[in-house]
VEXDREN-2710 file (C-alpha; in Angstrom, 1 decimal):
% VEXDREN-2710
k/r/px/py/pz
1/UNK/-8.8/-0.2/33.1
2/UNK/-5.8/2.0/32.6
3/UNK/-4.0/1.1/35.4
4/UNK/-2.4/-2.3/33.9
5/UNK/0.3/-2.9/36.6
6/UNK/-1.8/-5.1/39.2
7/UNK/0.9/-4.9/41.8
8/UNK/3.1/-2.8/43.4
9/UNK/7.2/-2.9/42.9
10/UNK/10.3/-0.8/44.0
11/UNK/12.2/1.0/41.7
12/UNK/15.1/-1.9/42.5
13/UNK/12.4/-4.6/41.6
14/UNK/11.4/-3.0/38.5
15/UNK/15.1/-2.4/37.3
16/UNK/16.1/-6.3/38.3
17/UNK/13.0/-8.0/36.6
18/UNK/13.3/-6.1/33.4
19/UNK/17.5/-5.6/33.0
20/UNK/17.3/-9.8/33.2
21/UNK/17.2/-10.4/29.6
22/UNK/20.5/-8.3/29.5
23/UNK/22.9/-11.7/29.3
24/UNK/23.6/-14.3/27.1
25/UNK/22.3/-17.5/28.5
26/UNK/23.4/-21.2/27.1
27/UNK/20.3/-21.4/25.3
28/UNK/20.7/-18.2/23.5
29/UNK/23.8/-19.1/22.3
30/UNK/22.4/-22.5/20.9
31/UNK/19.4/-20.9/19.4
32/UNK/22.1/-18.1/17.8
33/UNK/24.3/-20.7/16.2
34/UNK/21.0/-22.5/15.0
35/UNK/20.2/-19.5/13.3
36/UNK/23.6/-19.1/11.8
37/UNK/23.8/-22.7/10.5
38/UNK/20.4/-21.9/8.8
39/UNK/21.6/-19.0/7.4
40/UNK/24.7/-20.6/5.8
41/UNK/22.3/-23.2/4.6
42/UNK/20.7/-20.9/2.7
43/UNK/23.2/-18.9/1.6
44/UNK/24.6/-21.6/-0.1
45/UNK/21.8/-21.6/-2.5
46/UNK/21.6/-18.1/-3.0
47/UNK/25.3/-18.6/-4.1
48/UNK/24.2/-20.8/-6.8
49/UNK/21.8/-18.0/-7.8
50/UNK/25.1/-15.3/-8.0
51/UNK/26.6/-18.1/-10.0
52/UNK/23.6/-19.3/-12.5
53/UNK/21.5/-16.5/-12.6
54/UNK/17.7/-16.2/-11.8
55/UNK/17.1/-19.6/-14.0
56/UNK/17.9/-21.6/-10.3
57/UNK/14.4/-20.2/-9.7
58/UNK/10.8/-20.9/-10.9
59/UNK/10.7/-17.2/-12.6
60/UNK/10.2/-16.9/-15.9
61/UNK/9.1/-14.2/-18.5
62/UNK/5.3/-14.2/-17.6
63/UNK/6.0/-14.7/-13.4
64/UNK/8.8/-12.2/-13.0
65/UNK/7.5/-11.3/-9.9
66/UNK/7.6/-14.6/-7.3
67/UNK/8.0/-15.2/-4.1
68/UNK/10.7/-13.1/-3.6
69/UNK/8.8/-9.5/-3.9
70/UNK/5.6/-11.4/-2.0
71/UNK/8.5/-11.6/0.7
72/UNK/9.7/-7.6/0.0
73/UNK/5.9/-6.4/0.4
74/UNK/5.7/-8.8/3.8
75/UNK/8.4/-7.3/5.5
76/UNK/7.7/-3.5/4.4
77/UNK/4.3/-4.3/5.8
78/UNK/5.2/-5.6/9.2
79/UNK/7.3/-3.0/9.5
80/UNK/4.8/-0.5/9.9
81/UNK/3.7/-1.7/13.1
82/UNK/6.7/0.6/14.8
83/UNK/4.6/3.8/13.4
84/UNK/1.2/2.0/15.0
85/UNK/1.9/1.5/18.7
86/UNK/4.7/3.9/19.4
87/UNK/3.8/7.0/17.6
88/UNK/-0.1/6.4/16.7
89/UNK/-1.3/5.2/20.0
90/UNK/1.6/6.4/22.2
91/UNK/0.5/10.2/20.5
92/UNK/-3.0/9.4/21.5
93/UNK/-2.0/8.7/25.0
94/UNK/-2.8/5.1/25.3
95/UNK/-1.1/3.7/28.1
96/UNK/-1.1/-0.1/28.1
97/UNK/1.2/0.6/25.2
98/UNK/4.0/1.8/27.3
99/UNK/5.5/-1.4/28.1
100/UNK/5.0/-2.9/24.9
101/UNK/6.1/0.1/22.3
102/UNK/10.1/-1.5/22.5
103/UNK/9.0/-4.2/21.0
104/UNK/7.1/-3.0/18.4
105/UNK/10.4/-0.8/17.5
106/UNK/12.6/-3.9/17.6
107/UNK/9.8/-5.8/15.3
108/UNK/9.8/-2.7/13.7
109/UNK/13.6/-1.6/12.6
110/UNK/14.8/-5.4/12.0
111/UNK/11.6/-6.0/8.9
112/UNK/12.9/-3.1/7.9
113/UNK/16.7/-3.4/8.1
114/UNK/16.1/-6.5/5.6
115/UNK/13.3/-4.8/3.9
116/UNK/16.3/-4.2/1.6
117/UNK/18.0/-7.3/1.8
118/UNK/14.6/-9.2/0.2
119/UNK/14.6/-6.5/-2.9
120/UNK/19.0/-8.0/-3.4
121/UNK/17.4/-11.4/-3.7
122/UNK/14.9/-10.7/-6.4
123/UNK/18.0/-9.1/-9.1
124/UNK/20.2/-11.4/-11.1
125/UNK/22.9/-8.8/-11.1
126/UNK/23.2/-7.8/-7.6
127/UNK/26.2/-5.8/-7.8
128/UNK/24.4/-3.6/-9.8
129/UNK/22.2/-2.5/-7.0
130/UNK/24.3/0.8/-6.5
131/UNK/23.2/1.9/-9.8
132/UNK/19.5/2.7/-8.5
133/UNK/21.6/5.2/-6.0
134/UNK/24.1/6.4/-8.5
135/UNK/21.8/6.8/-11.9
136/UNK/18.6/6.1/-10.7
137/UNK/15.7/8.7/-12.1
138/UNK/13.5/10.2/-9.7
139/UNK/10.3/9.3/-12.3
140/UNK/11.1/5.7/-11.2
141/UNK/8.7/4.3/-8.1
142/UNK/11.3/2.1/-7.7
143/UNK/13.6/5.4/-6.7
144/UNK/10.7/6.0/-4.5
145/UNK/10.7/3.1/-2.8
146/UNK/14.4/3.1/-2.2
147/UNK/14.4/5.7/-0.7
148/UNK/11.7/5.8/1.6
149/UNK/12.6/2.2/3.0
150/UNK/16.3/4.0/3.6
151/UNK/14.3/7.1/5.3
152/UNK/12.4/5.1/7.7
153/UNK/14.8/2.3/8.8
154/UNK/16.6/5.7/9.8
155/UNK/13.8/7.2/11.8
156/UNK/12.9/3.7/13.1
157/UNK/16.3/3.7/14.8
158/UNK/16.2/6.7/15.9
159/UNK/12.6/6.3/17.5
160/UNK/13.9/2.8/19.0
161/UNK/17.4/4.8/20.5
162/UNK/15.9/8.1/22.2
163/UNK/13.5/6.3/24.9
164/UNK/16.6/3.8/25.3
165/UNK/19.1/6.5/26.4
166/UNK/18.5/5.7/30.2
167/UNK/17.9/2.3/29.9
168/UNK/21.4/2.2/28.5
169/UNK/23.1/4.5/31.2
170/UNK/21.4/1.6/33.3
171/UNK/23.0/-1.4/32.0
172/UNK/26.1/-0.2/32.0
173/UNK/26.1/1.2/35.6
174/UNK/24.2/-1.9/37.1
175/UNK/24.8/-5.1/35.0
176/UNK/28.3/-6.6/36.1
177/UNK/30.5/-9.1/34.4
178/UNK/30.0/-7.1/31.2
179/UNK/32.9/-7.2/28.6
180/UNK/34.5/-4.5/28.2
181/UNK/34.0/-3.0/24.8
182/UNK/29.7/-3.5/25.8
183/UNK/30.0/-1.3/28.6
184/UNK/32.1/1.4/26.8
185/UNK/29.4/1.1/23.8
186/UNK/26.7/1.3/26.3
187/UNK/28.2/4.4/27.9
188/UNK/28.6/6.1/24.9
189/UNK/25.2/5.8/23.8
190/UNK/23.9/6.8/27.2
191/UNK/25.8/10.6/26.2
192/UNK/26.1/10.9/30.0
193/UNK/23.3/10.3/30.8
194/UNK/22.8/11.8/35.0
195/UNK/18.9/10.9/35.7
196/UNK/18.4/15.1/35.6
197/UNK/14.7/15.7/35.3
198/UNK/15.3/18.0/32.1
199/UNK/17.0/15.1/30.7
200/UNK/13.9/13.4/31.1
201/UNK/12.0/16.5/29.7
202/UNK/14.3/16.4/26.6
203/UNK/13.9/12.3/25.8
204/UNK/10.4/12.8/25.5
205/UNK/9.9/16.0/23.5
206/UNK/12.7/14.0/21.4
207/UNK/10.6/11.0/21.2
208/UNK/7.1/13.2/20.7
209/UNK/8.8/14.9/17.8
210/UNK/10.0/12.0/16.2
211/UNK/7.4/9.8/16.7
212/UNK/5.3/12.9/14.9
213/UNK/7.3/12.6/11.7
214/UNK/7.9/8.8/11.5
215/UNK/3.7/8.6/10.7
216/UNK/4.1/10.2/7.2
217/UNK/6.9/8.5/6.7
218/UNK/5.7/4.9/7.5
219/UNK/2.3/5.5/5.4
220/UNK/4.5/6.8/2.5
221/UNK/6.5/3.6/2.5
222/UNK/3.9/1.2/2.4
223/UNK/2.0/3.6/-0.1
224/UNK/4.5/3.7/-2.4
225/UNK/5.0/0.4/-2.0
226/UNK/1.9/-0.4/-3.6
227/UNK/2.4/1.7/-6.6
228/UNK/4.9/-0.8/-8.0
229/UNK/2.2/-2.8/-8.8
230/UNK/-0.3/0.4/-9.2
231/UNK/1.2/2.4/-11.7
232/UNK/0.7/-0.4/-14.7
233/UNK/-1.9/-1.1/-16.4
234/UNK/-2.5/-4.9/-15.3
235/UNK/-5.4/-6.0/-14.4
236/UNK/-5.8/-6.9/-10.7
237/UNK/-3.0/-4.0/-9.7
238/UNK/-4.4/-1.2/-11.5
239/UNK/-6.3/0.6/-9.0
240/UNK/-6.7/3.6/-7.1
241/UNK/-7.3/2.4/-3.6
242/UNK/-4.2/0.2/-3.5
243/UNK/-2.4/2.7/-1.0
244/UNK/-4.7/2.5/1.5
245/UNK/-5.6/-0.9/1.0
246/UNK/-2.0/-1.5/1.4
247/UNK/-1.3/0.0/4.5
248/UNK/-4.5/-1.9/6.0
249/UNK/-2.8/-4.6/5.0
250/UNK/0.5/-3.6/6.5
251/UNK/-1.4/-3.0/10.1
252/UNK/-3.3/-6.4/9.9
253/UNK/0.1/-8.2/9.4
254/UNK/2.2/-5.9/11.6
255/UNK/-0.3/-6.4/14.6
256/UNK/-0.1/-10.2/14.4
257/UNK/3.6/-10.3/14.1
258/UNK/3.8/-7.7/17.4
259/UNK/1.8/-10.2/19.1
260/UNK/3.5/-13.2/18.8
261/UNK/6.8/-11.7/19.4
262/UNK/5.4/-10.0/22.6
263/UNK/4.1/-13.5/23.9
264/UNK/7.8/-15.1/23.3
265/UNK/9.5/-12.4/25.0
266/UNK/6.7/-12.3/27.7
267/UNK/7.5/-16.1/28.2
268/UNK/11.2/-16.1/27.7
269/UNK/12.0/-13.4/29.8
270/UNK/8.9/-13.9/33.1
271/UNK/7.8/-10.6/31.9
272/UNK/4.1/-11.8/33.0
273/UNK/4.2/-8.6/36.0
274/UNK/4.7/-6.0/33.5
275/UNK/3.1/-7.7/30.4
276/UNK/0.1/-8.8/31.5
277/UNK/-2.8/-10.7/30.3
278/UNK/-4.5/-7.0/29.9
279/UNK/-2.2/-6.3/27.3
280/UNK/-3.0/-9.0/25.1
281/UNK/-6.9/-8.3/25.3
282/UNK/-5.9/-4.9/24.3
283/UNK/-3.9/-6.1/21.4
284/UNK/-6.4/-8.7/20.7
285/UNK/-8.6/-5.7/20.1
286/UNK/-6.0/-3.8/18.0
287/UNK/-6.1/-6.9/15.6
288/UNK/-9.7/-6.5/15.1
289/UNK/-10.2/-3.2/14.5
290/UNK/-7.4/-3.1/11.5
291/UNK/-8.9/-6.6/10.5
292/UNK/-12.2/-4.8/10.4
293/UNK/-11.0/-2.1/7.7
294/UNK/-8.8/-4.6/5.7
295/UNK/-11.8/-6.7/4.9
296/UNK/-13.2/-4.0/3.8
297/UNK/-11.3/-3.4/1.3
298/UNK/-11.3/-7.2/0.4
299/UNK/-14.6/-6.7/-0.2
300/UNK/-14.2/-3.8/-2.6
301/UNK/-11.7/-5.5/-4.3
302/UNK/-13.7/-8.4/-5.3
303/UNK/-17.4/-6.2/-5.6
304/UNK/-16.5/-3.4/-7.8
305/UNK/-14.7/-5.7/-10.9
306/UNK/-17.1/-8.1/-10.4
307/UNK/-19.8/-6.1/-11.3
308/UNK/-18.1/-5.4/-14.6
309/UNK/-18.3/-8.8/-16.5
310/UNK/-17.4/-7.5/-19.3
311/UNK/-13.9/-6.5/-18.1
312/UNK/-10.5/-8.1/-18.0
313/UNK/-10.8/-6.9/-14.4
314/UNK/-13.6/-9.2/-13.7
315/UNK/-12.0/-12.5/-15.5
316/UNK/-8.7/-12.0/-12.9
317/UNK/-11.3/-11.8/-10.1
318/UNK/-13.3/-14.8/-11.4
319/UNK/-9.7/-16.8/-11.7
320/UNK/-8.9/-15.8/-8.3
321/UNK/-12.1/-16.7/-6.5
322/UNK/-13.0/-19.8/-8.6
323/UNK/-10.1/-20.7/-10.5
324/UNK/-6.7/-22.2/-10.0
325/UNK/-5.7/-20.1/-7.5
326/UNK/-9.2/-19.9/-5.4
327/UNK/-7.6/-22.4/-3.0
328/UNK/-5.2/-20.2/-1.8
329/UNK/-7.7/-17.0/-2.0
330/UNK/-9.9/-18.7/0.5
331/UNK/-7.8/-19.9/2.6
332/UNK/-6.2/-16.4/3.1
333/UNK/-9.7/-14.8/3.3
334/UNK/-11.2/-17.3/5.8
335/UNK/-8.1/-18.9/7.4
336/UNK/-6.3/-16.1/7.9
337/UNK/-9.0/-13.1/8.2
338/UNK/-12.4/-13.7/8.1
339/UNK/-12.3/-16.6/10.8
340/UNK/-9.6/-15.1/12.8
341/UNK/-12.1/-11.9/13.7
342/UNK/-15.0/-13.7/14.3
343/UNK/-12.8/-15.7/17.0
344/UNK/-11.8/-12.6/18.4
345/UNK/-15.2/-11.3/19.4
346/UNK/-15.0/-13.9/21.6
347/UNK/-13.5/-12.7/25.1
348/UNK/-11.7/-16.1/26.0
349/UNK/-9.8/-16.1/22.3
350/UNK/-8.1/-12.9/23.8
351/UNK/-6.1/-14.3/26.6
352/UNK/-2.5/-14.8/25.4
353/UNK/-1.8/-18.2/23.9
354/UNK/-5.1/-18.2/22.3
355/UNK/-4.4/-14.8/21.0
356/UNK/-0.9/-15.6/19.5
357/UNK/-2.1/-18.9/18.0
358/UNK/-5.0/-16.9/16.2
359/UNK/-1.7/-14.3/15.6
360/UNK/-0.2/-16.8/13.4
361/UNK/-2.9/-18.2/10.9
362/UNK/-2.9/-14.3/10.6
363/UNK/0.6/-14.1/9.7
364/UNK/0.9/-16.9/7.4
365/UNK/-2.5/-15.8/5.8
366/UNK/-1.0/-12.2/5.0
367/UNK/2.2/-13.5/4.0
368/UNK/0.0/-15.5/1.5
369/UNK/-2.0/-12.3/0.7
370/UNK/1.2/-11.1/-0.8
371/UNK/1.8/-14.0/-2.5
372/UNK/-2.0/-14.1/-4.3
373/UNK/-1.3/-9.8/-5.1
374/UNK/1.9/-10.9/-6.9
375/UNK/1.5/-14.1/-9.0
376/UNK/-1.8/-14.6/-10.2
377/UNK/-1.9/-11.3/-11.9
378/UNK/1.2/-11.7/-14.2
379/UNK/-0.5/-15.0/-15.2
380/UNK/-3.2/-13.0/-16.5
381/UNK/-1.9/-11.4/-19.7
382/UNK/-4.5/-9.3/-21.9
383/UNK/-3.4/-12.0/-24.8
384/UNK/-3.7/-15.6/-23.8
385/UNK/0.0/-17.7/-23.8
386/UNK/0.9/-19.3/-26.6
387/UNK/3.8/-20.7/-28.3
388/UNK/6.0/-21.2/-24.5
389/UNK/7.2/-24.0/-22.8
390/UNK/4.1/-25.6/-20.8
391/UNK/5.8/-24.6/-17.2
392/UNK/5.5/-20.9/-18.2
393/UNK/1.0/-21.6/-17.9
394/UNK/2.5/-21.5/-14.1
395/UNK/4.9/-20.6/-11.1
396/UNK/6.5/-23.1/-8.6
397/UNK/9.0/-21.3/-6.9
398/UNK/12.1/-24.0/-6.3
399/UNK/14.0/-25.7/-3.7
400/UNK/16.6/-22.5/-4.0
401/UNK/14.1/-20.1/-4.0
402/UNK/12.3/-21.3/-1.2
403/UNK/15.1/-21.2/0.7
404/UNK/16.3/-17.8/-0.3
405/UNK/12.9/-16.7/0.6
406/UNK/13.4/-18.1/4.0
407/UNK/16.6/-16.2/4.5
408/UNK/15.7/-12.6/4.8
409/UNK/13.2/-14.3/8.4
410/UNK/16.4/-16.0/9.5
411/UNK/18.3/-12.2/9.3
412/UNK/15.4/-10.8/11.3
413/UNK/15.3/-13.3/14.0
414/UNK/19.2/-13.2/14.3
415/UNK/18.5/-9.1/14.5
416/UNK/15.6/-9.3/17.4
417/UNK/17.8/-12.5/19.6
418/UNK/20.4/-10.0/19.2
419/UNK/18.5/-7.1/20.4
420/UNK/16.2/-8.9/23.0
421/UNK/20.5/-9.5/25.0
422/UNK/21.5/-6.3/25.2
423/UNK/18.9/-3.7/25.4
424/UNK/15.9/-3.8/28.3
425/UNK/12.7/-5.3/26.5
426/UNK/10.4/-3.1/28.5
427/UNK/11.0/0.7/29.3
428/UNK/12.5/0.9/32.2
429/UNK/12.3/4.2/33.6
430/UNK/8.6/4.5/32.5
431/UNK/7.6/1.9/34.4
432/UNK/9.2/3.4/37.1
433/UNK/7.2/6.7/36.5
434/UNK/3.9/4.4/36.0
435/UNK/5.0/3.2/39.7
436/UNK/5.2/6.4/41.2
437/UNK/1.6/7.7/39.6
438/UNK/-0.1/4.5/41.6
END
């Protein structure tokens, strides 16, 4: 069932229904200054970390690691689901994607616009951060990192802003009562834009091209990624598969967070005629296929070490699956993976509300995922601890850190309101030339 527009619409229709998001309603404005007030709130305690130092946190010299880089490997993850829909499956020539692929480059650029911010959080010196650009060694994963982040929040705009061009030329030509300064900005960015078939012709070799070398890109950032924790020697992070196993991750967590955000858009904006409930069966399927090959490696994960005994390997496993933190193991591996595909076998668990529901325990379960990579292995040493305050046999992350941790989500949503009232939410020229091959 390719053909996922069920009715038929004018090229007027189409431009009215999906330029409607294009304003700035009451209730955007009072959900944009509820994210602002939220944001101050919590900036206020990050400005007691600036002032006190990392001690305002439950970190310590065993859990260096805490919520905070749990929160940096979340959002490098999601982020990945850009490179998924728009450039995997829109290279494979899968068309229910059309309509959806915007979103999944807004999802996609603003987790990785404050991809960054998440890594500020975690330093006690943050104006030192210029240092990893200024003296930073290129032996250094963390130089890696850096810089592939930087390379594909670049190519993630880009990708986002070449399909947009005459969407853009759009708004400013049709959407009155405008200010001023947004129609000059949107004329600019339209580069004069005349609806000339080779301009056509040129936006998508543009976006084929790009969308060609964001894939190496994306799988390099989440790769590397993983080699932070990799390329020691601890048990539970030295292995060989954690690239992969990463970026499995990274679709598994992307996928649900595309899905939710495509059912608030769909309801917030009456997208139902262009977003239909097609789309989220397809999506629904999506999620199990990359749920498939991340359990997998869940399973290979636990298998391998635990067929060593012997090995410091195996005691890490046997404190993750039946020790202090086994409660949060399960409930990642059952809550928010294992029970989550079963559901989704079923047909009925793919419609949309049941789908974004089962979305969420997803989310949250691979936000905890993170979490259980992080902590648990630092509390493993190779010598037992000895001779440290008691709180140090543990990590709590504190009321400051919890809410810095929160922060970084408040950015993103502030990002994708922002985007979701000035740029068309579905494509709206290719939905036009979807029309005209009915």
């Amino acid at each position: 069932m390719d053909n996922y527009i069920t009715k038929s619409f004018t090229h007027e229709e189409i431009e009215n229904d999906l330029i409607r998001n294009v304003s700035w309603s009451k209730n955007s404005k009072i959900w944009l200054s509820f994210l602002f007030i939220s944001l101050a709130v919590c900036l206020y305690f990050y400005f007691f970390q600036i002032r006190d130092g990392l001690g305002v946190t439950g970190l310590h010299d065993f859990a260096s690691w805490g919520i905070y880089i749990s929160n940096f490997v979340f959002f490098v993850a999601v982020s990945l689901i850009g490179m998924l829909v728009s450039s995997v499956l829109g290279l494979a020539g899968v068309k229910w994607v059309k309509p959806l692929s915007r979103i999944a480059e807004i999802v996609a650029v603003s987790f990785a616009l404050i991809a960054g911010v998440v890594i500020i959080t975690d330093m006690g010196r943050p104006d030192r951060f210029l240092t990893v650009f200024i003296y930073g060694r290129v032996q250094s994963p963390i130089v890696w990192d850096i810089a592939v982040v930087t390379t594909y929040v670049f190519v993630s705009l880009i990708l986002l802003y070449i399909p947009l061009i005459p969407d853009l030329d759009l708004c400013q030509k049709k959407l009155t009562g405008l200010p001023n300064l947004q129609r000059k900005i949107y004329k600019i960015l339209s580069l004069g834009w005349a609806n000339k078939p080779e301009q056509f012709k040129i936006v998508k070799k543009l976006t084929k091209i790009v969308s060609v070398a964001i894939i190496p890109i994306a799988l390099a950032i989440h790769t590397v990624t993983s080699w932070l924790f990799a390329l020691t020697l601890r048990p539970g992070w030295d292995s060989s598969i954690f690239g992969p196993y990463f970026v499995a991750g990274a679709f598994v967590a992307g996928t649900a967070t595309f899905i939710m955000m495509t059912y608030y858009y769909r309801q917030r904006y009456n997208l139902h005629d262009y977003i239909t409930d097609y789309h989220f069966h397809k999506m629904g399927q999506l999620l199990v296929l990359v749920s498939l090959v991340y359990i997998y490696f869940n399973v290979n994960e636990v298998l391998v070490p635990g067929y060593k005994p012997g090995s410091v390997s195996a005691q890490h496993t046997k404190e993750l699956v039946g020790g202090h933190e086994s409660l949060f193991y399960w409930v990642v591996q059952l809550g928010g993976m294992v029970i989550p595909f079963l559901l989704l076998f079923f047909k009925q668990m793919r419609k949309p509300l049941p789908l974004t529901i089962i979305s969420l325990f997803v989310f949250v379960g691979a936000w905890l995922k993170r979490f259980i990579i992080v902590v648990p292995t630092q509390l493993e040493p190779y010598l037992p601890i000895q001779n440290v305050p008691e709180k140090y046999f543990s990590y709590v992350p504190t009321v400051a850190e919890i809410a810095i941790t929160i922060l970084p989500f408040i950015l993103v949503l502030i990002i994708m309101t922002f985007l979701s009232k000035v740029i068309p939410l579905v494509p709206i020229w290719e939905m036009k030339e979807e029309q005209n091959e009915k």
